[in-house]
N, C-alpha and C positions, 0 to 999 in steps of 0.2 A: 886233383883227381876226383871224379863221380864214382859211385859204387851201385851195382844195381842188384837190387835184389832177383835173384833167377825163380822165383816164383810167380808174386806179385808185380814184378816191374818197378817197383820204388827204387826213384833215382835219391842219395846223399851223397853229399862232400863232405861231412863230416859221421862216420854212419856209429858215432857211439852205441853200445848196448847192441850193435847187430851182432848175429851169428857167425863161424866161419866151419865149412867143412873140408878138406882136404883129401881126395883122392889119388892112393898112386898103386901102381902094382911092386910089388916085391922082391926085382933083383934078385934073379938066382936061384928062385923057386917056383913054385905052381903057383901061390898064392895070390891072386888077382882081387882088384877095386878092392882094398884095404882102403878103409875111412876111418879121416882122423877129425873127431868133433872137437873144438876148438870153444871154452869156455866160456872167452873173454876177446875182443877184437884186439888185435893185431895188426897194424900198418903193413908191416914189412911181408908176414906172412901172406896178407890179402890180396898183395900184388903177386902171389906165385900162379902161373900159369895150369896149376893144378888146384889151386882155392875156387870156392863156390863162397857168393854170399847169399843171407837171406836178414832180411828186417825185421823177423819177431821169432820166437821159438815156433809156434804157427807155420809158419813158412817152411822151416829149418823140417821139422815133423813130418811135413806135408811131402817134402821133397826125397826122404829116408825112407818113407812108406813106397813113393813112386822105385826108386832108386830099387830098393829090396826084390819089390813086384818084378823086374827087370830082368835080375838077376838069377830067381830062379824060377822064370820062367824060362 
């Protein structure tokens, strides 16, 4: 499996050291786009349908500032 970073575009098949952020809403309450930043890569995690990947913390930063800007606007 390829892994693409949703910033830059950087394709890996092995993506060590990359980022993972996972968004989901919260069952049962108001609470909406709850993001879980994720330390250390995770195979199994990165395949969830709700993971984002990114290739450097750069990326990962870049994408929680767009992401934020979104949301309350």
């Amino acid at each position: 499996m390829e892994y693409l970073c949703r910033i830059c575009g950087k394709r890996e098949a092995e993506p060590q050291g990359w980022r993972l952020v996972i968004e989901l809403n919260k069952p049962g309450t108001e609470i909406k786009n709850t993001i879980f930043i994720l330390d250390q890569w995770d195979e199994d995690r990165a395949k969830d349908p709700h993971a984002t990947c990114f290739c450097s913390d750069e990326c990962e930063s870049r994408y929680l500032a767009d992401r934020h800007q979104q949301l309350v606007a």
